[in-house]
N, C-alpha and C positions, 0 to 999 in steps of 0.2 A: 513352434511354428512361425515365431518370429523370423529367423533365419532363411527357413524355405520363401515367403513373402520378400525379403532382402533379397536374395539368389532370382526371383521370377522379375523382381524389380531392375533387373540388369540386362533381360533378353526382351528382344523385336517378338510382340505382338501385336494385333489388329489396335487401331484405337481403344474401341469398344473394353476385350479385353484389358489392354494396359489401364484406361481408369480405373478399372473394377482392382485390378493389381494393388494402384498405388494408392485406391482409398482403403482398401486391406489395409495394407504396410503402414501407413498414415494414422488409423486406426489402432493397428498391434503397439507400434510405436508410443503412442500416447495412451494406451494401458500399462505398458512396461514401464509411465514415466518418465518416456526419452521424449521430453516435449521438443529440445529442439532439432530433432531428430526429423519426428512427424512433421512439425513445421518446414523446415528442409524439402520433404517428398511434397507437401500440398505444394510449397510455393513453384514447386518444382514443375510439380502438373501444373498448374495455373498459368506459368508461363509459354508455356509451350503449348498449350490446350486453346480451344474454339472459342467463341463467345461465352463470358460469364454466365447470361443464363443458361449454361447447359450443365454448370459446377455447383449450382447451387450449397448441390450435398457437402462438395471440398471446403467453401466457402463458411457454410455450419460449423463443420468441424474445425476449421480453423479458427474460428471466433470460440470456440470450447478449449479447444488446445491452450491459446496464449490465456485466456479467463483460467483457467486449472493452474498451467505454470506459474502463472503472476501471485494467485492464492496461496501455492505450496511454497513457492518465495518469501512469501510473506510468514505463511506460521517457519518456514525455517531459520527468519531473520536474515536472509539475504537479500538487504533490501538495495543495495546498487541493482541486483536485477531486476525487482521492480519497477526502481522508476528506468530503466534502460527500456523496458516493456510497455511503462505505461509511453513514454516519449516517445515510442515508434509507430506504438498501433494504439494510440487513444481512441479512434474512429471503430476499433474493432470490439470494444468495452461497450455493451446498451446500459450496462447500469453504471456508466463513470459519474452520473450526475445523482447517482443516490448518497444516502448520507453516510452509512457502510463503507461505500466503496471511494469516497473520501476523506474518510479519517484515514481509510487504510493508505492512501497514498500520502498524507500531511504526516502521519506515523513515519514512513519511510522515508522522505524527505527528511524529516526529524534524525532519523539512523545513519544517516548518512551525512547528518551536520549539516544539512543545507535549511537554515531555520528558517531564512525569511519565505522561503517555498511553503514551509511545512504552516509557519502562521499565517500566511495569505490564507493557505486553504482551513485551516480551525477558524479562523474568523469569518470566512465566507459561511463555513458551514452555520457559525452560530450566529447568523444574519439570518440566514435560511429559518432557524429553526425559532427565535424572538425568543420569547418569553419563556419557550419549553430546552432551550439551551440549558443543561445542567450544569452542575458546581465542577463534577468530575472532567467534564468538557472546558471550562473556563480555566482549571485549575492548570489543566495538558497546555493549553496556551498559553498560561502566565509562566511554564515552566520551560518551553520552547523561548521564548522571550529573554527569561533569563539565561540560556544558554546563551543567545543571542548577543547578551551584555545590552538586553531593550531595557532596562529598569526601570523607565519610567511608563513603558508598557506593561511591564509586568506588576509592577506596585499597581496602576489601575485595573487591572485585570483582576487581583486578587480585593480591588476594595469592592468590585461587583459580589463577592463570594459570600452569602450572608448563609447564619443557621448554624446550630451547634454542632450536627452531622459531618460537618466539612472544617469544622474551626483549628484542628488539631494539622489537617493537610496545607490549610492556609499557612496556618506559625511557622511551622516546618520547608514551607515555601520559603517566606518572610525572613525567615533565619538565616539562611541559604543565599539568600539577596542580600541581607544586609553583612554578611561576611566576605560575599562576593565585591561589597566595595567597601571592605577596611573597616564595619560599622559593628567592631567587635563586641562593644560594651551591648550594644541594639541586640547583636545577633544572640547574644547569652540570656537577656530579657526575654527575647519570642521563645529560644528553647526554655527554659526554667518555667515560665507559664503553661508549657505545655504538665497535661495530667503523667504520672511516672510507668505508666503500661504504654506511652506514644512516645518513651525516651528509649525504650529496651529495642 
């Protein structure tokens, strides 16, 4: 039925009718996955259409639309879409300012090598969050960091990481830094400390 909605979507009817058409179509579109398909026909009525409060519904669904695609982006690690998504319709995200929904964008930032993006937002986050900021969280930053060649961000990052739970991710951090700058004899100490089930 997607097709039939495609085909009505191409012929003169009453206004009335045509919304009802293109929120269909809009609708099948973004079940089938074809996110930017559906976004296509909304923006398409919207621009051509009456005053915003009379689209509400279009307006809904488009704020679902780009929120669905940005997620299925994400779990399928195509994260240039993401941030092409989040940098056009930030305004369209009500939860861009949860904590979720900025790792996930500081993640992709990450995926795409853009660090200092990705550590601006892990650090805003664990500003946000003080005391309850985790090791797991600290550690994603001090690893972004060293992507970054920040060592000296990343060595204080990792001195914040206390607790034997996390000590093995730290060394392994640690390692990784200190080989990253030539500190071969350092970087063979942090591995060798580690326990022989965190070497395999």
């Amino acid at each position: 039925d997607l097709g039939f909605f495609r085909e009505l979507a191409r012929k003169s009817f009453s206004p009335q009718l045509t919304k009802l058409i293109h929120l269909k179509l809009a609708l099948r579109e973004h079940e089938y996955g074809n996110f930017d398909a559906s976004l296509g026909v909304i923006d398409g009525h919207l621009q051509e259409s009456l005053p915003p409060a009379s689209n509400e519904d279009f307006l809904a669904l488009r704020r679902q639309v780009l929120s669905d695609w940005l997620h299925s982006a994400h779990q399928n690690r195509d994260y240039g879409t993401v941030i092409v998504l989040y940098e056009r319709h930030q305004d369209a995200f009500p939860n861009a300012h949860t904590v979720e929904f900025q790792r996930m964008i500081a993640n992709s930032y990450a995926g795409i090598q853009r660090y200092r993006k990705a550590i601006s937002l892990y650090e805003g986050i664990m500003a946000k969050q003080g005391a309850e900021a985790g090791a797991e969280l600290i550690l994603k930053t001090a690893e972004t960091a060293l992507l970054a060649k920040d060592f000296e961000r990343a060595q204080n990052l990792c001195n914040q990481v206390q607790g034997a739970d996390h000590e093995a991710g730290k060394k392994r951090l640690l390692a990784r830094m200190a080989f990253a700058q030539q500190q071969y004899a350092r970087a063979v100490e942090y591995l060798e400390s580690l326990p022989e089930t965190e070497l395999k």
